[in-house]
RORO-895473 format. One record per residue: x, y, z of N, C-alpha, C in turn. Coordinates in nm, 3 decimals. Example, Ala and Ser with C-alpha at 12.3 -4.5 7.8 and 13.67 -1.06 7.14 Angstrom:
+---------+---------+---------+---------+---------+---------+---------+---------+---------+
:     n.u :     n.v :     n.w :    ca.u :    ca.v :    ca.w :     c.u :     c.v :     c.w :
+---------+---------+---------+---------+---------+---------+---------+---------+---------+
:   1.319 :  -0.569 :   0.780 :   1.230 :  -0.450 :   0.780 :   1.320 :  -0.330 :   0.780 :
:   1.285 :  -0.225 :   0.708 :   1.367 :  -0.106 :   0.714 :   1.290 :   0.003 :   0.787 :
+---------+---------+---------+---------+---------+---------+---------+---------+---------+
//
This chain:
+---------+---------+---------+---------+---------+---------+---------+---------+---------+
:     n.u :     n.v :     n.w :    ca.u :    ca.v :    ca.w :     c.u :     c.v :     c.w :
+---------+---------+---------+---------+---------+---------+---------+---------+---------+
:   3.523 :  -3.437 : -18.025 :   3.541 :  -3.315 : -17.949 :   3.539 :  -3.354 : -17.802 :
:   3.609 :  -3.321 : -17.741 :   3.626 :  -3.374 : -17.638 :   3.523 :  -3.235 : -17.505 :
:   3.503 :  -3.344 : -17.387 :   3.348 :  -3.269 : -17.336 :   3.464 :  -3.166 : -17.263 :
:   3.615 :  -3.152 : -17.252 :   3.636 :  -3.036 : -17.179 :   3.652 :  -2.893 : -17.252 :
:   3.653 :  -2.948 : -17.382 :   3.636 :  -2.837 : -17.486 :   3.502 :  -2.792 : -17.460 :
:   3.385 :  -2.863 : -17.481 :   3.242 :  -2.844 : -17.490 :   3.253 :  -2.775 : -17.362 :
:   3.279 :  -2.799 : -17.231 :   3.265 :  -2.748 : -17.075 :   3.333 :  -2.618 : -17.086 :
:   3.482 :  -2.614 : -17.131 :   3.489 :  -2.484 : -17.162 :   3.467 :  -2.344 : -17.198 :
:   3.413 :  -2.427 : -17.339 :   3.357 :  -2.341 : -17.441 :   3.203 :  -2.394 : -17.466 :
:   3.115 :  -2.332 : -17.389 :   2.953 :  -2.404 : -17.400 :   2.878 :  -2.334 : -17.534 :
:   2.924 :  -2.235 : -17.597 :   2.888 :  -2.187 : -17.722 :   2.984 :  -2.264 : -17.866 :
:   3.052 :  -2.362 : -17.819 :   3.106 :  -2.419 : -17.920 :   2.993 :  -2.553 : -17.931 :
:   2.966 :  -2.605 : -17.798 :   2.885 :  -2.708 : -17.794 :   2.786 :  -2.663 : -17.868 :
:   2.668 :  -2.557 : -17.889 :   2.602 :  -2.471 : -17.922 :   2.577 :  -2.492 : -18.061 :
:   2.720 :  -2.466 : -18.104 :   2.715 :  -2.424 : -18.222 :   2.828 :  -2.566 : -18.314 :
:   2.839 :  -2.704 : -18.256 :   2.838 :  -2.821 : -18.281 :   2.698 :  -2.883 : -18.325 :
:   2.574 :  -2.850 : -18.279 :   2.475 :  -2.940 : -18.238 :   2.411 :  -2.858 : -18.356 :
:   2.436 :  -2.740 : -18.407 :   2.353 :  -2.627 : -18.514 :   2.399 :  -2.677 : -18.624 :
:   2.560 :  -2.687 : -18.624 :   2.601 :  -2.752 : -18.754 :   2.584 :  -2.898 : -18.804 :
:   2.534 :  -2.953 : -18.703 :   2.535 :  -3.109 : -18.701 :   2.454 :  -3.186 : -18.857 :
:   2.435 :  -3.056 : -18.928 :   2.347 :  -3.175 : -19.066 :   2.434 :  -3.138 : -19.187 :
:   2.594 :  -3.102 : -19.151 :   2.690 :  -3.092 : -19.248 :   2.748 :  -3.195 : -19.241 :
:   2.794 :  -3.224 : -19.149 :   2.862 :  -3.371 : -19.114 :   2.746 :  -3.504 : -19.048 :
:   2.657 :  -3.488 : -19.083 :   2.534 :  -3.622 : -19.050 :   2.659 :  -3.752 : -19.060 :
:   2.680 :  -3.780 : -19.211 :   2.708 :  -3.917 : -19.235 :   2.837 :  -3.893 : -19.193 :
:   2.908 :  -3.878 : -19.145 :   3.085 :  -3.871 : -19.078 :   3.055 :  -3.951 : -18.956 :
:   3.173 :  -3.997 : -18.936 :   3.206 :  -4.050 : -18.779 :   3.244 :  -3.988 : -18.686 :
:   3.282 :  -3.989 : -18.639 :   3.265 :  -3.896 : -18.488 :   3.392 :  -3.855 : -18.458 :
:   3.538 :  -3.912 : -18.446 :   3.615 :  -3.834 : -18.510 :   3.636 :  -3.715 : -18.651 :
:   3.603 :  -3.750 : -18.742 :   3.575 :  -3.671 : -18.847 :   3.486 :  -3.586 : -18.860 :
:   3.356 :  -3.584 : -18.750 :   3.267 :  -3.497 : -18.727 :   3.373 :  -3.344 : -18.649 :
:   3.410 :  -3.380 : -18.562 :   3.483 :  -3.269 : -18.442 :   3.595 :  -3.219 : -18.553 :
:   3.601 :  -3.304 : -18.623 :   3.728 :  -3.226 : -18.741 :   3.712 :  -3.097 : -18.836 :
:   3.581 :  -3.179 : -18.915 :   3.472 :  -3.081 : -19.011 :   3.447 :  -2.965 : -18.908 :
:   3.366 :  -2.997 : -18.834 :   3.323 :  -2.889 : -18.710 :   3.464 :  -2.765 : -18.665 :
:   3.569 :  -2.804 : -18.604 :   3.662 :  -2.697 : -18.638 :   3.707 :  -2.635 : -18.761 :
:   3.672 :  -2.701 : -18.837 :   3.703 :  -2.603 : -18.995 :   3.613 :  -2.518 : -18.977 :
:   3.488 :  -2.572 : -19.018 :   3.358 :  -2.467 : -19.038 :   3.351 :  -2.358 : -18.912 :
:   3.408 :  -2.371 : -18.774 :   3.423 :  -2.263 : -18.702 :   3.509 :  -2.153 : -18.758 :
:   3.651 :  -2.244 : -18.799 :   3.770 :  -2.108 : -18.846 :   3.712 :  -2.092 : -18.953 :
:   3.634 :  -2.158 : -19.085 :   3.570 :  -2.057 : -19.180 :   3.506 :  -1.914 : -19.105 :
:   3.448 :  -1.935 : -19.010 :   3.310 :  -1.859 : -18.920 :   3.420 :  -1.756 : -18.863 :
:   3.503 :  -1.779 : -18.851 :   3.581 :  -1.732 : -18.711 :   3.686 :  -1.606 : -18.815 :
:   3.769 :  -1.684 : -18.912 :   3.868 :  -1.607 : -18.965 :   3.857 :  -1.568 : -19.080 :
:   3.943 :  -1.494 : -19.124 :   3.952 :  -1.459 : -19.284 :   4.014 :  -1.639 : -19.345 :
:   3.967 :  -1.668 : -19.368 :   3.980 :  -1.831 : -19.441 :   4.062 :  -1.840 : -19.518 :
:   4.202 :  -1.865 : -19.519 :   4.294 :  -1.872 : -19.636 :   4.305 :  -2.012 : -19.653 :
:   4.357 :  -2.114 : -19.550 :   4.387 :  -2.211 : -19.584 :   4.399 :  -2.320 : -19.511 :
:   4.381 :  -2.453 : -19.477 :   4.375 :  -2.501 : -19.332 :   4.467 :  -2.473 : -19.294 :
:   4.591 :  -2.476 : -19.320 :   4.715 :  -2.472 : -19.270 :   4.695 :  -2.343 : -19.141 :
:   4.636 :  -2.219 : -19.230 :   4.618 :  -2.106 : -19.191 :   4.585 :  -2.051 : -19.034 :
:   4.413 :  -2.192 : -19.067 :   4.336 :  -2.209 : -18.971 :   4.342 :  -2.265 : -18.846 :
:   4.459 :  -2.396 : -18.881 :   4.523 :  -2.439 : -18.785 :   4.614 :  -2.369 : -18.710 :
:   4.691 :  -2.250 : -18.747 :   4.804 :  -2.236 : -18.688 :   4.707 :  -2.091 : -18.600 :
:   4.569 :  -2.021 : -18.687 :   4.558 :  -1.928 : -18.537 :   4.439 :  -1.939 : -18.472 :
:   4.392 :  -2.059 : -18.478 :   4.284 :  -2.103 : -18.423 :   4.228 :  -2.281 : -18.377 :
:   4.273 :  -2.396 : -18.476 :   4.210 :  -2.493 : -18.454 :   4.347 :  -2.557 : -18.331 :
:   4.480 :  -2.524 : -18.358 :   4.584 :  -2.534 : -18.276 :   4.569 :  -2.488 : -18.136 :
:   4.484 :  -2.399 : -18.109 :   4.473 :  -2.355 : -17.963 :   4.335 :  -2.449 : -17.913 :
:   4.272 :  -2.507 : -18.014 :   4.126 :  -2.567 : -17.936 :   4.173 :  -2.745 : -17.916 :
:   4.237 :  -2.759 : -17.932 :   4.259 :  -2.901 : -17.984 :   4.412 :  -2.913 : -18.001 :
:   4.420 :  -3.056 : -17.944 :   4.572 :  -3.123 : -17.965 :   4.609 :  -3.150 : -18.089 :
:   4.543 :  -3.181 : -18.216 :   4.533 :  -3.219 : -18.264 :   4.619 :  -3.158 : -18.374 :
:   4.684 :  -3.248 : -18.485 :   4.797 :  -3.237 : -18.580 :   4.758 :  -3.156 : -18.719 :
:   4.830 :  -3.076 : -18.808 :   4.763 :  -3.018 : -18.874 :   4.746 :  -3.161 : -18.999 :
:   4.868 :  -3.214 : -19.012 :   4.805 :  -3.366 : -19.102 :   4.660 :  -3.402 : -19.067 :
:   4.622 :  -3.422 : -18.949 :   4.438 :  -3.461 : -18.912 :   4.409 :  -3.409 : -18.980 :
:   4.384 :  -3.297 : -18.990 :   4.321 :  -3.212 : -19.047 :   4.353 :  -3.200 : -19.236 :
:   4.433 :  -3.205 : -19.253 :   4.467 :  -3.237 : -19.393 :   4.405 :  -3.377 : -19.460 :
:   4.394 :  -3.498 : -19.368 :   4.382 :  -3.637 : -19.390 :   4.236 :  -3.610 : -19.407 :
:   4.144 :  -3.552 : -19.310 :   3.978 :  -3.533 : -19.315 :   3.895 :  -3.497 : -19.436 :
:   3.994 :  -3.406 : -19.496 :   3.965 :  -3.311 : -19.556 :   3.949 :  -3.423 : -19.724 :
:   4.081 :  -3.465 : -19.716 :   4.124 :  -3.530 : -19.852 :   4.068 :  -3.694 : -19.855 :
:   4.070 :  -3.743 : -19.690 :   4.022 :  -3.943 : -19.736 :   3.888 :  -3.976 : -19.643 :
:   3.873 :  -3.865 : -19.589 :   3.734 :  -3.935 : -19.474 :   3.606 :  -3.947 : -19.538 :
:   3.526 :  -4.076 : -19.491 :   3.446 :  -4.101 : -19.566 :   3.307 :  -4.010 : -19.536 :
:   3.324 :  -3.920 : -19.621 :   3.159 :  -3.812 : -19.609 :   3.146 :  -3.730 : -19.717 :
:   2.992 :  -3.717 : -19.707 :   2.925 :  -3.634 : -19.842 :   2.961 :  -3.489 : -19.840 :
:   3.057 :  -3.446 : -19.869 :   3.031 :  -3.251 : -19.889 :   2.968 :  -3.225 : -19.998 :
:   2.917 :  -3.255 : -20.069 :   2.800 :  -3.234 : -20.162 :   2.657 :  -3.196 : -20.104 :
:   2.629 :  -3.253 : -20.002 :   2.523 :  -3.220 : -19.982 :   2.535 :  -3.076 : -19.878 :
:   2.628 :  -3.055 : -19.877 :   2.665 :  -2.898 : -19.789 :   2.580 :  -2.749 : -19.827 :
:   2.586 :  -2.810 : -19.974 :   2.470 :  -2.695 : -20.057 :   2.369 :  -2.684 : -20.011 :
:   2.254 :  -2.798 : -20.018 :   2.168 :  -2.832 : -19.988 :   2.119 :  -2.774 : -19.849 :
:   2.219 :  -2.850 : -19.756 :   2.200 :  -2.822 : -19.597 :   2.190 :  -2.648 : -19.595 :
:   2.274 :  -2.587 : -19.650 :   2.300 :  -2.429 : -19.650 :   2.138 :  -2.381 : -19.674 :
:   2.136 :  -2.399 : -19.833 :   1.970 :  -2.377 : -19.863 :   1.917 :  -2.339 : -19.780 :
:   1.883 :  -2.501 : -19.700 :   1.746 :  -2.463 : -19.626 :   1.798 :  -2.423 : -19.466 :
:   1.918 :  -2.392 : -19.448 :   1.924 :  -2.261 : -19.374 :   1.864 :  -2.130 : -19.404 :
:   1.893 :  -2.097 : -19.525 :   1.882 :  -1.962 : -19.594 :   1.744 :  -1.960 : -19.617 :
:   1.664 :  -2.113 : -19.623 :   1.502 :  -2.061 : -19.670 :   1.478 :  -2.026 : -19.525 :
:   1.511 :  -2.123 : -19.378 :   1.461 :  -2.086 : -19.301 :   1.448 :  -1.937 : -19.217 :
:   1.558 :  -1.839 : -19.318 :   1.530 :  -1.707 : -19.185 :   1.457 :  -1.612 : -19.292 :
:   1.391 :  -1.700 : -19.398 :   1.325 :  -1.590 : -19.452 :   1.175 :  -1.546 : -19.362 :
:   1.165 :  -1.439 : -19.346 :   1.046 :  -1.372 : -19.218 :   0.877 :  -1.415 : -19.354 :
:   0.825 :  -1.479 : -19.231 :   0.654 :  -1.490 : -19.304 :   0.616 :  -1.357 : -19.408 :
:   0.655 :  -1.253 : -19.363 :   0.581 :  -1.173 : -19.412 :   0.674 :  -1.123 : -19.558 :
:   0.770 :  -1.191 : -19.590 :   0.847 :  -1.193 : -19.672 :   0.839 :  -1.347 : -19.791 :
:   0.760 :  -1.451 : -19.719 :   0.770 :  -1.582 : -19.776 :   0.701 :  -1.570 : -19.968 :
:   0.618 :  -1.436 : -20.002 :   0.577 :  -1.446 : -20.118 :   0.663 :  -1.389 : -20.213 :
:   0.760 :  -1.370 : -20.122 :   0.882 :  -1.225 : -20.214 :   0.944 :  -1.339 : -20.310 :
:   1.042 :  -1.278 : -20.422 :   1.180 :  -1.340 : -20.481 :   1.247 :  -1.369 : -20.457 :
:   1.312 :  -1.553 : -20.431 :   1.423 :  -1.550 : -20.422 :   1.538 :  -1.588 : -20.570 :
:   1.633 :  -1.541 : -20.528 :   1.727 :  -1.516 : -20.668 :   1.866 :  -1.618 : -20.646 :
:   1.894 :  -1.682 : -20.751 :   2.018 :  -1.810 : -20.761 :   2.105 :  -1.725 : -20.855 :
:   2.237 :  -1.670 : -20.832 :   2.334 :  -1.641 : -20.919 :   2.443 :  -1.724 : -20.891 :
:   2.472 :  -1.743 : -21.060 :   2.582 :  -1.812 : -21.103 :   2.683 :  -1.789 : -21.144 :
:   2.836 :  -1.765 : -21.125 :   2.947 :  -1.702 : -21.158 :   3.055 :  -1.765 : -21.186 :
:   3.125 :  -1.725 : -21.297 :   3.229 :  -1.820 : -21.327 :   3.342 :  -1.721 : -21.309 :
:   3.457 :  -1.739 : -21.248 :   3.610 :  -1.659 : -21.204 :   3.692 :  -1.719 : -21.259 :
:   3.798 :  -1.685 : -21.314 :   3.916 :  -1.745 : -21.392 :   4.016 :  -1.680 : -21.260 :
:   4.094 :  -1.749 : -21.198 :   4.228 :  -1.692 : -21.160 :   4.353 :  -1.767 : -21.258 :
:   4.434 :  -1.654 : -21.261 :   4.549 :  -1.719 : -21.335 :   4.666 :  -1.725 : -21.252 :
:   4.702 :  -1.866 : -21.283 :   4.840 :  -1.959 : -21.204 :   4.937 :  -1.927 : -21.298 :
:   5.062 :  -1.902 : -21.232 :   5.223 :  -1.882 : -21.333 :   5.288 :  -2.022 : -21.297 :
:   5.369 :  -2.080 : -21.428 :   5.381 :  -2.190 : -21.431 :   5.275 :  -2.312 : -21.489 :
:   5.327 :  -2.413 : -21.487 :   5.234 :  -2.545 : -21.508 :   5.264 :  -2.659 : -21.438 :
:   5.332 :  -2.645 : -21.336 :   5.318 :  -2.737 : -21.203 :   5.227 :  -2.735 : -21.082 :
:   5.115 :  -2.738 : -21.091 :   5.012 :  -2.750 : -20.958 :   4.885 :  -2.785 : -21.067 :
:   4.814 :  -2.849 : -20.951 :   4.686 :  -2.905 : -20.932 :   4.573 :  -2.883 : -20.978 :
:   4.505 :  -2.939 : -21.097 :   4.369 :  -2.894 : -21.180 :   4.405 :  -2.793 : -21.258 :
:   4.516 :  -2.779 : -21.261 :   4.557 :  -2.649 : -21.411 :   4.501 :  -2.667 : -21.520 :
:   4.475 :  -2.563 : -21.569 :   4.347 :  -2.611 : -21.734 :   4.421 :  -2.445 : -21.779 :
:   4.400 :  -2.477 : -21.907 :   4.409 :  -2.401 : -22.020 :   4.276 :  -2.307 : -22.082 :
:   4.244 :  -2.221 : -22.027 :   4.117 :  -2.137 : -22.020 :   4.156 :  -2.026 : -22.141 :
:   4.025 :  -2.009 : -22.172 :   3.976 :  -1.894 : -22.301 :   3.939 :  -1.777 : -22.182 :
:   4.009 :  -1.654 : -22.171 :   3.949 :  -1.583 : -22.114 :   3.950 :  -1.428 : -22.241 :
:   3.810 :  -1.366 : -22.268 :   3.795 :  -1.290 : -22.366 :   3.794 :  -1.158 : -22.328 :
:   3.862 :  -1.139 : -22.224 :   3.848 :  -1.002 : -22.097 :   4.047 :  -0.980 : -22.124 :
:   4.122 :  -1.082 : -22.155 :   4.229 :  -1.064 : -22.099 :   4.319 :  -0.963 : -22.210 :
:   4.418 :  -0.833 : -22.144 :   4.463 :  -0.761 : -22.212 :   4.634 :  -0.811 : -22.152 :
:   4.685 :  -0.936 : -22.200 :   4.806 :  -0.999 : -22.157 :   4.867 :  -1.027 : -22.313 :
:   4.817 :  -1.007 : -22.409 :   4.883 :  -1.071 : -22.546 :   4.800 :  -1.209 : -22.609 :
:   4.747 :  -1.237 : -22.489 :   4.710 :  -1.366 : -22.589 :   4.545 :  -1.389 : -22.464 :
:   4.472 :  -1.453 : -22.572 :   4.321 :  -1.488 : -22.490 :   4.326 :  -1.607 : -22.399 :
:   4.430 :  -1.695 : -22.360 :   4.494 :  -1.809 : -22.303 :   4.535 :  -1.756 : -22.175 :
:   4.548 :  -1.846 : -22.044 :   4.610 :  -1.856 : -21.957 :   4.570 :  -1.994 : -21.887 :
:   4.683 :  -1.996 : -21.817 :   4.742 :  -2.062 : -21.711 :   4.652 :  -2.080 : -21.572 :
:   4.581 :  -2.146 : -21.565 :   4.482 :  -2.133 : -21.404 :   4.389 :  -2.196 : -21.371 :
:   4.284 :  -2.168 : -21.269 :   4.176 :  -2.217 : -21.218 :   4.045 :  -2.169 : -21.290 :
:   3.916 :  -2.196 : -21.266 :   3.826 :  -2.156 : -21.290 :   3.710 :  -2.191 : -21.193 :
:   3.666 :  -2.109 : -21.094 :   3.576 :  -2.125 : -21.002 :   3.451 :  -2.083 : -21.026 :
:   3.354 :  -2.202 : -20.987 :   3.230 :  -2.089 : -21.064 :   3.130 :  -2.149 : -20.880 :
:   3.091 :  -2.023 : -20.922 :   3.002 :  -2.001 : -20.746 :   2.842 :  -1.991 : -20.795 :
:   2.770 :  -2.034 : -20.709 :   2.627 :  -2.065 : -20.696 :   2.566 :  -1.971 : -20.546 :
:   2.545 :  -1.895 : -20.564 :   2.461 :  -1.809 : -20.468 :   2.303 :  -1.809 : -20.442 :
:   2.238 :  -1.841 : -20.353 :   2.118 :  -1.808 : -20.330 :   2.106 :  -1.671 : -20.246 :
:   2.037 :  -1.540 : -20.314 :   1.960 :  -1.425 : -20.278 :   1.851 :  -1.449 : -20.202 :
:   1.812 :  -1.413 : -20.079 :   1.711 :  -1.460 : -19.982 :   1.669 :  -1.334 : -19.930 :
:   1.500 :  -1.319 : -19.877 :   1.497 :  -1.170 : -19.902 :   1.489 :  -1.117 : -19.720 :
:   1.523 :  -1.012 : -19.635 :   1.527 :  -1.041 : -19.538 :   1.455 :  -0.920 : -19.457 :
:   1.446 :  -0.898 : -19.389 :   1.378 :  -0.768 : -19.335 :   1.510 :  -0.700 : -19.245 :
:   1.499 :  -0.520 : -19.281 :   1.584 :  -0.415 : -19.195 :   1.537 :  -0.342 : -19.186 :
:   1.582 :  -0.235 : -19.145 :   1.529 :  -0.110 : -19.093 :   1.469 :   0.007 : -19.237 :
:   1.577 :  -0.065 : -19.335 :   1.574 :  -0.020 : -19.464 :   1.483 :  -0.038 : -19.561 :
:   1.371 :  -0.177 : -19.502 :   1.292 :  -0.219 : -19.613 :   1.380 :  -0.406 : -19.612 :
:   1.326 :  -0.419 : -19.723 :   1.334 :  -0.555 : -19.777 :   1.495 :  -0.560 : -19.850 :
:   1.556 :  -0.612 : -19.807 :   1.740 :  -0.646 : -19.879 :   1.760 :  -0.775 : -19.919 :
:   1.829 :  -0.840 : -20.012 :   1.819 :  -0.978 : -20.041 :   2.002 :  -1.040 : -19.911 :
:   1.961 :  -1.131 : -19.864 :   2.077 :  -1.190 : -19.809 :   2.177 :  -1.294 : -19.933 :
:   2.277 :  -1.281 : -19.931 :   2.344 :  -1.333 : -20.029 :   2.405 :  -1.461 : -19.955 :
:   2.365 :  -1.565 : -20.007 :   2.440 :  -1.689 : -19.887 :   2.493 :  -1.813 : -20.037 :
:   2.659 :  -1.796 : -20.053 :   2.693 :  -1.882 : -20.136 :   2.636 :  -2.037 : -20.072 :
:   2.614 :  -2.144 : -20.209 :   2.576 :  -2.254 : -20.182 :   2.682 :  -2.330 : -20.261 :
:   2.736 :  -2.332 : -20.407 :   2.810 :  -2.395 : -20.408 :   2.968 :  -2.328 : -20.449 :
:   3.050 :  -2.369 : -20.431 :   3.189 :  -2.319 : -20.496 :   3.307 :  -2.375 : -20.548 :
+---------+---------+---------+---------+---------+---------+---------+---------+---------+
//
């Protein structure tokens, strides 16, 4: 990241140095890379880097949307431990006077269905919901890991919902 970005924008610096235990083991090119994703996650409705690049990481940075494609797919770093790091975000804003409450882990499995059988991780799924003719389709299957964290409002006690894995 270059310091005229940081001089620019002193809440990006800010919020570089907050995220800094997602990208620990990355290099320092590949750090400022990760770091503009996780802003346009923060920033936009998240469709796709491509997405992200064209209305946001393109105006902060010179930088090619291939970079950004290359980071994503060969640079050497753990996104596994992204869960983890999240966690103990989510344990940390739980309020003292809340620390004896419940917290809750939900687990969810999503079927989307793909037309065709040309693209990437296609699997042949049992879905027992489906009113298409047949219990089979064509698609993905995403299953999400949520931690419920309990938080204080005006309302009383609400659980914060902060996905961990997906």
């Amino acid at each position: 990241m270059s310091r005229l970005l940081y001089s620019k924008y002193p809440v990006l610096n800010k919020l570089f140095w907050f995220f800094q235990h997602y990208y620990k083991d990355a290099t320092v090119p590949t750090m400022h890379n990760l770091f503009l994703v996780i802003i346009s996650i923060l920033v936009l409705d998240f469709r796709s880097v491509r997405y992200a690049w064209i209305h946001l990481i393109s105006k902060l940075t010179g930088k090619s949307l291939n970079c950004f494609y290359h980071t994503l797919n060969e640079a050497p770093f753990d996104h596994r431990q992204w869960g983890s790091v999240t966690a103990d975000y989510a344990r940390c804003i739980v309020p003292n006077c809340l620390k004896d409450s419940s917290v809750f882990l939900s687990i969810d499995d999503t079927m989307v269905e793909k037309y065709g059988t040309e693209f990437e991780a296609r699997s042949k799924l049992f879905d027992h919901a489906a009113h298409n003719g047949s219990n089979y389709l064509n698609g993905h299957c995403f299953v999400s890991v949520v931690l419920h964290v309990p938080v204080s409002s005006p309302k009383g006690t609400v659980y914060l919902s902060v996905p961990l894995v997906c």
